[in-house]
C-alpha positions as CSV (number, residue, x, y, z in Angstrom):
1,X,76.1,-30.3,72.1
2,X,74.2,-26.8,71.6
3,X,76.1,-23.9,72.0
4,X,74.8,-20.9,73.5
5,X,75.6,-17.3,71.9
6,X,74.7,-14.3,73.5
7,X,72.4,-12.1,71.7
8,X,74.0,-8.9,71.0
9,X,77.5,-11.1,69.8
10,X,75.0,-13.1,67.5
11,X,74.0,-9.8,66.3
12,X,77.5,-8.8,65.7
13,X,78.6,-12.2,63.8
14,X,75.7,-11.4,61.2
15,X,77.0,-10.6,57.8
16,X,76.5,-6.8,57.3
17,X,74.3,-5.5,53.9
18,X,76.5,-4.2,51.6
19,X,73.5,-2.6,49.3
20,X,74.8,0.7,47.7
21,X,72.9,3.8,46.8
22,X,74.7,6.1,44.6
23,X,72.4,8.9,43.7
24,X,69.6,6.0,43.0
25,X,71.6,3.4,41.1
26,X,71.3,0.6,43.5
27,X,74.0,-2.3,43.5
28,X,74.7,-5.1,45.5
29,X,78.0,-3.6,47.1
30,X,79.5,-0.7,46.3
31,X,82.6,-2.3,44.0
32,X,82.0,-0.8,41.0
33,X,84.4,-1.7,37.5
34,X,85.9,2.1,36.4
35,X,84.7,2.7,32.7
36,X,88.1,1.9,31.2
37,X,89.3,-1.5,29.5
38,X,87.9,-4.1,32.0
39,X,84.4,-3.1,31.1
40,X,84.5,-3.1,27.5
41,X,82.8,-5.4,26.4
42,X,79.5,-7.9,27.8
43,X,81.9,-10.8,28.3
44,X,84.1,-9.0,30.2
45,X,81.1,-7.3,32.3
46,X,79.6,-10.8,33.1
47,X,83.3,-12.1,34.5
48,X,83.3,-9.7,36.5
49,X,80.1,-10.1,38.0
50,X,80.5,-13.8,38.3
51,X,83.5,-13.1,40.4
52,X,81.3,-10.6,43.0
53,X,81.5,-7.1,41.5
54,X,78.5,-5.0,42.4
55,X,78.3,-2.5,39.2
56,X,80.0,-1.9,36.5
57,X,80.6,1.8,34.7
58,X,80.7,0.4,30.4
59,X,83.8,2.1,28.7
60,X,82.8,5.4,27.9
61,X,80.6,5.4,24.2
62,X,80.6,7.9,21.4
63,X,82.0,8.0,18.2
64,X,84.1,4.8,17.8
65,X,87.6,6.6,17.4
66,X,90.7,4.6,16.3
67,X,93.4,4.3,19.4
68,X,97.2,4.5,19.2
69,X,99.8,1.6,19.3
70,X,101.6,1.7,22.3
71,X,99.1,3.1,25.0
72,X,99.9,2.5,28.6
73,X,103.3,3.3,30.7
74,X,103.6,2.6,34.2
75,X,105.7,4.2,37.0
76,X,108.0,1.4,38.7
77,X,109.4,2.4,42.2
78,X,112.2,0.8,43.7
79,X,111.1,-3.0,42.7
80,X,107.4,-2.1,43.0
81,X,106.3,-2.3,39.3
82,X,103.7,0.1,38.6
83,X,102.6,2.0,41.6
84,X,101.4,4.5,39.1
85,X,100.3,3.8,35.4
86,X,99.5,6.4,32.6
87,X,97.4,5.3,29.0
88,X,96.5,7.2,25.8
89,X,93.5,5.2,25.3
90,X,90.2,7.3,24.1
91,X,86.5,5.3,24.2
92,X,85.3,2.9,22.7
93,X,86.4,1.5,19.5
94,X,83.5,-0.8,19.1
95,X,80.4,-0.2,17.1
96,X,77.9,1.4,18.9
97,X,75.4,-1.4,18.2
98,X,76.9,-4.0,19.7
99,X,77.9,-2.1,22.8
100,X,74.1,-1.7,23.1
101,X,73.1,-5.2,22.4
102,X,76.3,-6.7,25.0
103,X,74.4,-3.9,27.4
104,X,70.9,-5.5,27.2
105,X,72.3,-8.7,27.1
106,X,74.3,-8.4,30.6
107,X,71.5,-6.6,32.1
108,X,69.0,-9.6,31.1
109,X,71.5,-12.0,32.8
110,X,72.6,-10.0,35.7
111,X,69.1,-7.9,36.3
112,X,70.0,-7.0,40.3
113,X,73.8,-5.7,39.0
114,X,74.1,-2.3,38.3
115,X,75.3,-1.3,34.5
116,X,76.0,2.5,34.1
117,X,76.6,3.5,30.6
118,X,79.6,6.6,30.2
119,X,79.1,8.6,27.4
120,X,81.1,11.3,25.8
121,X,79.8,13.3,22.8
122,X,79.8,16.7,21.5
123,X,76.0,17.9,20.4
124,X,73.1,18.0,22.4
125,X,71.0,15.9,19.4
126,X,73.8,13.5,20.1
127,X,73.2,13.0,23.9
128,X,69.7,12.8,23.5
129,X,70.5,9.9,21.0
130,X,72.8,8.0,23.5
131,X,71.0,8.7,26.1
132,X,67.8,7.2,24.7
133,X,69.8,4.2,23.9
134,X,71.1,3.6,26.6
135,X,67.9,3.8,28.7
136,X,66.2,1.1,26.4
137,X,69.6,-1.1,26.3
138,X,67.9,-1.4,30.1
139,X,71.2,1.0,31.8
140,X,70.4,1.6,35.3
141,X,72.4,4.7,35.2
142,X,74.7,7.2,33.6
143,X,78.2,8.7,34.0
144,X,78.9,12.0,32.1
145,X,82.4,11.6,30.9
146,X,83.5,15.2,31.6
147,X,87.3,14.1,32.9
148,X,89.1,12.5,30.1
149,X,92.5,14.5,30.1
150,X,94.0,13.6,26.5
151,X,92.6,13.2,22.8
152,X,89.0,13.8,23.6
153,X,89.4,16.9,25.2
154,X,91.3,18.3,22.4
155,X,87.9,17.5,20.3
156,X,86.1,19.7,23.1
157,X,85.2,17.1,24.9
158,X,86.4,15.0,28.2
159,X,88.0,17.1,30.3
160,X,87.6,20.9,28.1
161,X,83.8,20.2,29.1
162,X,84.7,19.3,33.1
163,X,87.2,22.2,32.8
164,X,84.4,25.1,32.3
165,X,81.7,24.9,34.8
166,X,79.2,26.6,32.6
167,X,79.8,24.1,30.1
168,X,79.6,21.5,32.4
169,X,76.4,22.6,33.8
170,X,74.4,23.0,30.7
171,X,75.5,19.2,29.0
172,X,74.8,18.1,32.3
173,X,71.0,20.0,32.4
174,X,70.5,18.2,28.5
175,X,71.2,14.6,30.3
176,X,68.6,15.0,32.9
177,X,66.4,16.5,31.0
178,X,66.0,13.4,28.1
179,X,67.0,10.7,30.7
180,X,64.8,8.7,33.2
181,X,67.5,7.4,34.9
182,X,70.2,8.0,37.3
183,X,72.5,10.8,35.8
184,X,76.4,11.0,37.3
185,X,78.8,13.2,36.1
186,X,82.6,12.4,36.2
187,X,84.3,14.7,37.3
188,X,88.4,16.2,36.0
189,X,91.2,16.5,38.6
190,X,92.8,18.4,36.3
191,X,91.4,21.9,37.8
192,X,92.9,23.7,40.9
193,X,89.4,23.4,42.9
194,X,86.9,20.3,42.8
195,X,84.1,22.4,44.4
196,X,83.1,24.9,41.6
197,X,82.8,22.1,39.3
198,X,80.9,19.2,41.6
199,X,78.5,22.8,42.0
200,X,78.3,23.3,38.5
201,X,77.1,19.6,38.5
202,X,74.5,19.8,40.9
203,X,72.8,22.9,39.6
204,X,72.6,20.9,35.9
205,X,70.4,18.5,37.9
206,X,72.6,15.8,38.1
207,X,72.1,12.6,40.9
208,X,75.7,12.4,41.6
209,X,79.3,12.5,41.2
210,X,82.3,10.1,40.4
211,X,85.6,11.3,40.9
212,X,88.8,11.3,39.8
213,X,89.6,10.8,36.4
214,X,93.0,10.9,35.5
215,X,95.9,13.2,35.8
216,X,97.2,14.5,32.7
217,X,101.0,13.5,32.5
218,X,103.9,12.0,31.2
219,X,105.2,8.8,32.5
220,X,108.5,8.9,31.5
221,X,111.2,9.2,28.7
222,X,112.7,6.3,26.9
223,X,116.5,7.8,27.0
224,X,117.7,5.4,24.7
225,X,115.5,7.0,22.4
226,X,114.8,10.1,23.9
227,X,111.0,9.7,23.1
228,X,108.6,10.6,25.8
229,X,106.6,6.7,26.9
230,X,104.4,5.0,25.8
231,X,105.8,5.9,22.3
232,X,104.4,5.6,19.0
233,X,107.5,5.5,16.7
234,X,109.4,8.5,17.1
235,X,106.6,10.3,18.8
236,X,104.2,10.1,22.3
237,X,101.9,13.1,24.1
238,X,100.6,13.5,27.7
239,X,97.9,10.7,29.1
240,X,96.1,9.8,32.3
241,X,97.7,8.9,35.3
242,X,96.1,6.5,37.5
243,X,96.9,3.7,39.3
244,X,98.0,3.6,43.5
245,X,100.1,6.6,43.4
246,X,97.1,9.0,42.6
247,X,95.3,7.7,46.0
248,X,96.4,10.8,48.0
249,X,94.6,13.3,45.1
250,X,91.4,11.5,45.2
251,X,91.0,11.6,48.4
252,X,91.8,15.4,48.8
253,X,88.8,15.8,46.2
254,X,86.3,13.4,47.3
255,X,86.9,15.2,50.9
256,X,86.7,18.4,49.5
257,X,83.1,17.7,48.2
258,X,81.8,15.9,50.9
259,X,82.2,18.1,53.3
260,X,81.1,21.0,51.2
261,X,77.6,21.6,53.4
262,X,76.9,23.3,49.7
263,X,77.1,20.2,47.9
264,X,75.4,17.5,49.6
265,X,75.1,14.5,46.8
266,X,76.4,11.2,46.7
267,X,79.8,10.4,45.3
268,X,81.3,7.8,43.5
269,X,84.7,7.5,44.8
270,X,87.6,6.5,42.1
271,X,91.5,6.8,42.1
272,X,94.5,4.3,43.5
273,X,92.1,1.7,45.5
274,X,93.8,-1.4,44.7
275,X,92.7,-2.9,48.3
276,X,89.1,-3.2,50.8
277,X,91.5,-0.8,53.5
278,X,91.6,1.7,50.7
279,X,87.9,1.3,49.6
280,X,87.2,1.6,52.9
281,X,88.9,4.6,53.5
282,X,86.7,6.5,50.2
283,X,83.5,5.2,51.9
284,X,84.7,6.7,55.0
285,X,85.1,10.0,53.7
286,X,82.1,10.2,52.1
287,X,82.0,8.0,48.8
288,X,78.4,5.9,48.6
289,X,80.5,3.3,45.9
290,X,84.1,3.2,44.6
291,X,85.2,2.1,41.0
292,X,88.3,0.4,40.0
293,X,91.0,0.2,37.1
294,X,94.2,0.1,37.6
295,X,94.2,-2.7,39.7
296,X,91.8,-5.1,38.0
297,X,94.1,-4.1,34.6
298,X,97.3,-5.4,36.6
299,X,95.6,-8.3,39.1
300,X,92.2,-9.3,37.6
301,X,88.7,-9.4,38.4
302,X,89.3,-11.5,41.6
303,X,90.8,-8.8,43.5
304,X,86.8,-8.2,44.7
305,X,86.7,-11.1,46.2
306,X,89.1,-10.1,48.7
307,X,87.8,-6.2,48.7
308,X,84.4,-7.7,49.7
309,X,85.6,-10.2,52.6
310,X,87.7,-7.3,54.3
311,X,85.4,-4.7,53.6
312,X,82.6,-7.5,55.6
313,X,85.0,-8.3,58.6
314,X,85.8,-4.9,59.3
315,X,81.8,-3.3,59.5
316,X,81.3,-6.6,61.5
317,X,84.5,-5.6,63.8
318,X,82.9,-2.3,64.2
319,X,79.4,-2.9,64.6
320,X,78.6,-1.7,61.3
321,X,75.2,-3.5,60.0
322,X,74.6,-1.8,56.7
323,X,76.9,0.2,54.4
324,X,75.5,3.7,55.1
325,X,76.6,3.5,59.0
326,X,80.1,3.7,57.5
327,X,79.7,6.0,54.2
328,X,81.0,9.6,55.8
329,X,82.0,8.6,59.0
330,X,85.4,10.4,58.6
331,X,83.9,13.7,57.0
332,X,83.6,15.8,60.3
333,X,87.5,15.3,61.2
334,X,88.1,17.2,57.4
335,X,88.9,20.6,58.7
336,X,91.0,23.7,57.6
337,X,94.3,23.9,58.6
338,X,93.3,27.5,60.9
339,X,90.8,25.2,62.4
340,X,93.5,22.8,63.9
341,X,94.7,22.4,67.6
342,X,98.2,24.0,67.7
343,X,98.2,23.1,71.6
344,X,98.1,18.9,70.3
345,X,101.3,17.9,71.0
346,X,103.0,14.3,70.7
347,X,106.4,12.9,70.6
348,X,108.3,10.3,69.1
349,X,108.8,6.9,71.5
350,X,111.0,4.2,70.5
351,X,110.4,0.7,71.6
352,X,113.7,-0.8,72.3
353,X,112.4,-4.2,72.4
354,X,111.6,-4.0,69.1
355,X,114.3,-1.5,67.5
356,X,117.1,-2.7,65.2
357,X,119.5,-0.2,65.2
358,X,119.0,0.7,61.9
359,X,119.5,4.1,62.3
360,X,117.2,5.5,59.2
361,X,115.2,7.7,62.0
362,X,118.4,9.3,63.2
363,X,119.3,10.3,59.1
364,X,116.0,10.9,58.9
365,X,115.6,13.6,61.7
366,X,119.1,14.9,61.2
367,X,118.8,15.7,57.4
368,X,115.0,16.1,57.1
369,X,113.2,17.3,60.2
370,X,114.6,18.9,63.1
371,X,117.9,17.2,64.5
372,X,116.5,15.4,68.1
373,X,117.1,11.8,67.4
374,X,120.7,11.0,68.6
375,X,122.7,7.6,68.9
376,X,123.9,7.1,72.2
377,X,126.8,5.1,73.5
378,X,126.5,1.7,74.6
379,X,123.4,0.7,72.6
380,X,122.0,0.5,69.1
381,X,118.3,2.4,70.1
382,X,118.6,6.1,69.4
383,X,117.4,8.6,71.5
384,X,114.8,11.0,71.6
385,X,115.4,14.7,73.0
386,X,111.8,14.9,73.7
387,X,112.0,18.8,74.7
388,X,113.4,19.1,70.9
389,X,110.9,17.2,69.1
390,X,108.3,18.2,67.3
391,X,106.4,15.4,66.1
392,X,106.3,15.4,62.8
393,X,106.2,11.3,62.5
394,X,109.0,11.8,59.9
395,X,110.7,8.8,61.7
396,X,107.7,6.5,62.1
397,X,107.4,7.1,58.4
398,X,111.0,5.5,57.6
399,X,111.2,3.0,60.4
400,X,110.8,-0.5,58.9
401,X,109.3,-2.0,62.2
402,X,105.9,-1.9,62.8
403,X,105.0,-0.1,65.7
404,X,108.4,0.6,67.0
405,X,108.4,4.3,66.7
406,X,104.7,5.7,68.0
407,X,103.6,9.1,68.1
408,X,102.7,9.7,71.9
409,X,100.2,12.5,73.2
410,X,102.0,15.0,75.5
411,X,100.3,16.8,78.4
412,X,101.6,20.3,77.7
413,X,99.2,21.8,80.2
414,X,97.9,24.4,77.4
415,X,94.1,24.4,76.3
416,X,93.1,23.7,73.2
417,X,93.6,26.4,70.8
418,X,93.8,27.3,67.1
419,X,95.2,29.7,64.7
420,X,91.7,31.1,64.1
421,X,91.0,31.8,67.5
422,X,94.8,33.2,68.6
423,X,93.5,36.0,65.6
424,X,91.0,37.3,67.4
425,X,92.9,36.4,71.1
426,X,91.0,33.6,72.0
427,X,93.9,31.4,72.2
428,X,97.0,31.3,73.5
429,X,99.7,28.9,71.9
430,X,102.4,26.6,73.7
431,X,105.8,27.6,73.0
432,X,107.5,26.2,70.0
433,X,110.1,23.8,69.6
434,X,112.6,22.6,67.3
435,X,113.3,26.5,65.8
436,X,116.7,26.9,67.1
């Protein structure tokens, strides 16, 4: 029996490309290993690509240092262990020589993966050296470790270089200027406005960007002890903070360059993916690959596998054919707070059908927003004074039902209108509510 399928649904059912272009490094998809401890070393690398990653970034080279004994902490949250995860670890502690031969070796084995060496170093003799090594180990790329929060940067490196934008601008100009390949320059969140630095990038020369690094901060504090963790004897100092919980700061950075019209260079999008919904959501906003740490340090290399299939159904969903129709797609709705529709209204709707009288929303409202969702007599659904509300989705947050609370346009018979344009009386605004 021959079935028929239509064209255009045949079209549809076809597995999209993933090929990723990041600033000319080319991978298969655009899952890329952080540089961190899941790519140190060519046995590790090799795993990894065995199990479908596209790149991977090489744990940053320099100096070999010696590292400290503990090194990670993470943040556990009401059961969830390790929603965020802090470490003291420098670079590499390896010899530089075999780091160089693993590198050739992967790259013989693996020629259509993408390697990126990360290298961190202080003179410009010495970046010409590693840089030159790298480019004959057979590297398809480079990552300027400018965003490494603790140790390093106390040497004047790491994140003292991505700290100064004239620094990082002329370390960046010495890179391009001895290499031949792809130069990407990681960027610090550790600095109270991406743009200046992502700039200070792109007039050194540089392809691309990857971005975040870690957060400098302190886990926690053994009070047992009353030692700050992870301790070292009697003693501990501030790390990076990474992991899921740092999701909401990368993507306030990676949208803040991507939508610069000043800046205009692809991005390598890193911080709290531990999913494909949240790699999906850094290629939406503008990232051309994503990297990964945390994750593959707590779950393994096989959480690709996973990444890749949802990441496939989804642009097949949507009618996506290659990767580029979705990178950006979500840049244009990154806008300025004056720039913002005051007139948009919604309130809150509760589904009785599907409500279970918990009640959070009504503690919620009461003690946190603004005081119109009531109980009412006779039934467990609350109720919502809708001429009180101000749709803050506070209680859509804490419901525990999906799609029980919604957020429900309201036709409030006003225009569209924003803060800008009420200035300079082009707008007029709809009354407020919830101020009594």
């Amino acid at each position: 029996m021959t079935i028929h399928i239509e064209p255009e649904l045949k079209a549809k059912l076809k597995a999209p490309d993933l090929t990723s272009n990041t600033g000319g490094i080319i991978s298969p998809n655009p899952f890329w290993l952080a540089s961190a401890p899941p790519a140190n070393s060519g046995d590790q690398v090799k795993r990894a690509f065995d199990h479908g990653w596209g790149g991977a970034v090489w744990k940053t080279l320099g100096t070999p240092i010696q590292n400290v004994s503990s090194r990670f902490g993470g943040l556990h949250y009401r059961g969830t262990r390790a929603i965020g995860f802090n470490n003291i670890e420098l670079i590499t502690d390896r010899p530089l020589e075999t780091n160089f031969r693993e590198i050739a070796d992967v790259k013989k084995q693996y020629p259509k993966h993408a390697v990126i060496v990360s290298l961190m170093v202080e003179t410009e003799d010495e970046w010409r050296d590693l840089i030159a090594r790298s480019i004959d180990s057979g590297a398809d790329g480079l990552e300027l470790n400018f965003g490494c929060p603790h140790g390093m940067c106390e040497r004047g490196m790491g994140s003292a270089v991505g700290q100064e934008p004239a620094l990082n601008e002329r370390i960046t100009g010495w890179a391009v200027k001895y290499s031949t390949i792809p130069v990407l320059v990681k960027l610090t969140p550790n600095v109270d406005d991406i743009l200046p630095h992502g700039l200070a990038a792109k007039r050194g020369g540089a392809h691309g960007v990857s971005l975040i690094n870690t957060i400098k901060s302190i886990i926690g504090i053994d009070l047992d002890r009353m030692v700050l963790e992870p301790r070292m004897g009697s003693l501990s100092s501030n790390g990076g903070y990474c992991g899921a919980a740092v999701k909401p700061i990368a993507l306030h950075m990676l949208g803040c360059l991507s939508s610069s019209p000043d800046f205009r260079l692809p991005i390598s999008g890193i911080g709290g993916i531990t999913n494909w919904r949240d790699a999906t959501e850094f290629l939406a906003l503008g990232a051309n690959s994503v990297q990964v740490c945390t994750e593959v340090m707590l779950r393994g290399y096989r959480i690709v596998e996973d990444m890749i299939d949802g990441l496939s159904r989804f642009m097949v969903e949507k009618g996506y054919s290659k990767l580029d129709d979705l990178v950006g797609r979500a840049v244009p709705s990154y806008s300025d707070w004056g720039d913002l529709d005051l007139n948009y209204e919604t309130v809150a709707k509760i589904d009785a059908d599907k409500c279970i009288g918990c009640h959070l929303c009504v503690v919620a409202c009461h003690d946190g927003a603004h005081q119109c969702i009531h109980p009412q007599n006779g039934t467990f659904v609350p109720r919502v004074d809708e001429s009180e509300c101000v749709g803050c989705n506070l209680c859509q947050i804490v419901c525990p039902v999906p799609d029980c609370i919604t957020m429900t346009p309201v036709d409030n018979g006003f225009a569209p209108g924003t803060w800008n344009q009420h200035l300079v009386g082009r707008a007029n605004l709809r009354p407020k509510k919830g101020v009594h």
